[in-house]
FIVEX-680255 format. One record per residue (C-alpha): residue in one letter; x negated, y, z negated. Coordinates in nm, 2 decimals, padded with zeros to 4 digits, always signed. Layout:
FIVEX-680255
r r=A | X=X | Y=Y | Z=Z
...
END
This chain:
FIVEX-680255
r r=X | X=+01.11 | Y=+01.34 | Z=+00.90
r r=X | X=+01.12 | Y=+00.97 | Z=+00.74
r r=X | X=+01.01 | Y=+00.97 | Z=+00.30
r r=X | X=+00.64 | Y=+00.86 | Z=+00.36
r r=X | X=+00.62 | Y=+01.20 | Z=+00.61
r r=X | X=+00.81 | Y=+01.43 | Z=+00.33
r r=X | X=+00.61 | Y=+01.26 | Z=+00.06
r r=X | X=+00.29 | Y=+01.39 | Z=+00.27
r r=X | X=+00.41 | Y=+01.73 | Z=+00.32
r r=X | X=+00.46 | Y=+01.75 | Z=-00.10
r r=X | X=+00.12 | Y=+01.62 | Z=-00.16
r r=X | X=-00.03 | Y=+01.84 | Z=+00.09
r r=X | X=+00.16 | Y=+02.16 | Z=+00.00
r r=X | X=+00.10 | Y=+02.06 | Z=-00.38
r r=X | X=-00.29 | Y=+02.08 | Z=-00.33
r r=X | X=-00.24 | Y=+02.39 | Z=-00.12
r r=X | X=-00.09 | Y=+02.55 | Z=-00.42
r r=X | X=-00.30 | Y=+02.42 | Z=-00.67
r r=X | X=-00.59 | Y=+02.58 | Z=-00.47
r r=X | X=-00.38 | Y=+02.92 | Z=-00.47
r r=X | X=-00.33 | Y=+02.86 | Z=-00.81
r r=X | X=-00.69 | Y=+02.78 | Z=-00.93
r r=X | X=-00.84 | Y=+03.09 | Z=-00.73
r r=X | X=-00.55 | Y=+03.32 | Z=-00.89
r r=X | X=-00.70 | Y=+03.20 | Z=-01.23
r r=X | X=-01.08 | Y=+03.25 | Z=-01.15
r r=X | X=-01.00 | Y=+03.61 | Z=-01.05
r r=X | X=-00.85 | Y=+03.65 | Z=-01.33
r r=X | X=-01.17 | Y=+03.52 | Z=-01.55
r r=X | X=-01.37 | Y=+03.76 | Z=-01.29
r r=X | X=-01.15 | Y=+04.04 | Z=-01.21
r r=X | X=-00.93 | Y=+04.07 | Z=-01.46
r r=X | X=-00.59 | Y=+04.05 | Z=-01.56
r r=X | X=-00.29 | Y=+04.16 | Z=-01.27
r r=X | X=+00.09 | Y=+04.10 | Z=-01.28
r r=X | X=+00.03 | Y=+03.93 | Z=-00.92
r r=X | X=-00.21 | Y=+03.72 | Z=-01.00
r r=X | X=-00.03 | Y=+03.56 | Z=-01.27
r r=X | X=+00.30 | Y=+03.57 | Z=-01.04
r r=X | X=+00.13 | Y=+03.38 | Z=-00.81
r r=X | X=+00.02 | Y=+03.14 | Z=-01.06
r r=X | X=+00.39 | Y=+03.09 | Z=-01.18
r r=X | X=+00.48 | Y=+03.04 | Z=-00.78
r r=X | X=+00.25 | Y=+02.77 | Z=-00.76
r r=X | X=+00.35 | Y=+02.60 | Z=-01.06
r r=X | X=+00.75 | Y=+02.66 | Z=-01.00
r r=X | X=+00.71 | Y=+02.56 | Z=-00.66
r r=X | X=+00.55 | Y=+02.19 | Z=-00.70
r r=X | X=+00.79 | Y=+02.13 | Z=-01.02
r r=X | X=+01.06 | Y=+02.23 | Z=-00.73
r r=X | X=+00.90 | Y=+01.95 | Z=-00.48
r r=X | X=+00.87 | Y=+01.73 | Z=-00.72
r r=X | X=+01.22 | Y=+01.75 | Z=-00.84
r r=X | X=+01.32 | Y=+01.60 | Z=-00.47
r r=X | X=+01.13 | Y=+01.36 | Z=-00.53
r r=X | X=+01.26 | Y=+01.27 | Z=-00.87
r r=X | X=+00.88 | Y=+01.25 | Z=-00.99
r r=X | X=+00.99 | Y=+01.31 | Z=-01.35
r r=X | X=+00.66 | Y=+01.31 | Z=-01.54
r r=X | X=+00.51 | Y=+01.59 | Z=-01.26
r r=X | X=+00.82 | Y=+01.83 | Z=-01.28
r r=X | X=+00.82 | Y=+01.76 | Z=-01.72
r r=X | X=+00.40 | Y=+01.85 | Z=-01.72
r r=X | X=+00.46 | Y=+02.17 | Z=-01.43
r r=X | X=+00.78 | Y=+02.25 | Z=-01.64
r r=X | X=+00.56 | Y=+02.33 | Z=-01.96
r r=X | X=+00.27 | Y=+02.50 | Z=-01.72
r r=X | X=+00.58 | Y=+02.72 | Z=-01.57
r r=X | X=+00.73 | Y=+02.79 | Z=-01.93
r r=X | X=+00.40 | Y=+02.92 | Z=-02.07
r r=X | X=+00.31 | Y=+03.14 | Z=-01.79
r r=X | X=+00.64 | Y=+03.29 | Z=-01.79
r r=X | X=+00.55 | Y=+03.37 | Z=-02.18
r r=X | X=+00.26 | Y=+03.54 | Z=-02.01
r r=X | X=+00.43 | Y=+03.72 | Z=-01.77
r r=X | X=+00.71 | Y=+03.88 | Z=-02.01
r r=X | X=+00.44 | Y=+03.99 | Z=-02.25
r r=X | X=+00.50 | Y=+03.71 | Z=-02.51
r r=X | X=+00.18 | Y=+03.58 | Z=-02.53
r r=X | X=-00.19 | Y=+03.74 | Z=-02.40
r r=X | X=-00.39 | Y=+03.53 | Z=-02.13
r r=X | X=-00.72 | Y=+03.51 | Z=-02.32
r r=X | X=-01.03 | Y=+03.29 | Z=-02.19
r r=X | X=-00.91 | Y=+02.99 | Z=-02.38
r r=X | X=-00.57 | Y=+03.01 | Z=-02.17
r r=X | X=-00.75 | Y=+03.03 | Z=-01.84
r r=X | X=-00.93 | Y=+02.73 | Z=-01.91
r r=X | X=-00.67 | Y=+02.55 | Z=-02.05
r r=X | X=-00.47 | Y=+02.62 | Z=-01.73
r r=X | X=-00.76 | Y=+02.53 | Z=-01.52
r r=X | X=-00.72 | Y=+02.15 | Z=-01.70
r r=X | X=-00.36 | Y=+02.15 | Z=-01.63
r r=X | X=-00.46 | Y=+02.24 | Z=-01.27
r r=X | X=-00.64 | Y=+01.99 | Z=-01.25
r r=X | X=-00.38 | Y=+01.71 | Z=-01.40
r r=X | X=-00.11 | Y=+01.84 | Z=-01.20
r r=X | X=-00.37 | Y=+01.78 | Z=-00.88
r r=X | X=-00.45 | Y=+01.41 | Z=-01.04
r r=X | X=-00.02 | Y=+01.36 | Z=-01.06
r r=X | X=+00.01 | Y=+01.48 | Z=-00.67
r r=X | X=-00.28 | Y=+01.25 | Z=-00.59
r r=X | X=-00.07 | Y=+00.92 | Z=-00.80
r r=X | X=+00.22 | Y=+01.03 | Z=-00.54
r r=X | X=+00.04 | Y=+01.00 | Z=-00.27
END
């Protein structure tokens, strides 16, 4: 697999995830809150900074880093995923997608 193919495979496993993530979130705003929905959230979010970091795309693993940090806030209890968070990590969403589609 040359760069330009492994670039490729992070932009399209980045939007796969982003889609993952994005429905995790709107079940959440429908269904309520669940430990695997936000785990899945925090997957998505850990796994493009991950990619990214291969990559050495700086300013998407910094922006993911933050998404991942809050979310694990959420996930140990710190902090309570309200209707404000879900939107606000809608937004991030969907700057992490614009980032991905600067890579590509």
């Amino acid at each position: 697999m040359n760069l330009d193919e492994a670039r490729g495979a992070l932009v399209q496993e980045g939007r796969e995830l982003l889609a993952a993530m994005e429905e995790a979130l709107l079940d959440i705003e429908s269904s309520g809150y669940t430990d695997e929905r936000v785990n899945a959230i925090f997957r998505a979010a850990h796994t493009i900074k991950g990619s990214a970091g291969l990559f050495g795309l700086d300013s998407l693993v910094s922006f993911t880093h933050v998404v991942e940090s809050l979310l694990d806030q959420v996930r140990n209890s710190e902090i309570e995923l309200n209707g404000n968070m879900l939107s606000l990590l809608l937004t991030c969403g969907d700057y992490i997608g614009s980032l991905i589609s600067a890579v590509e």
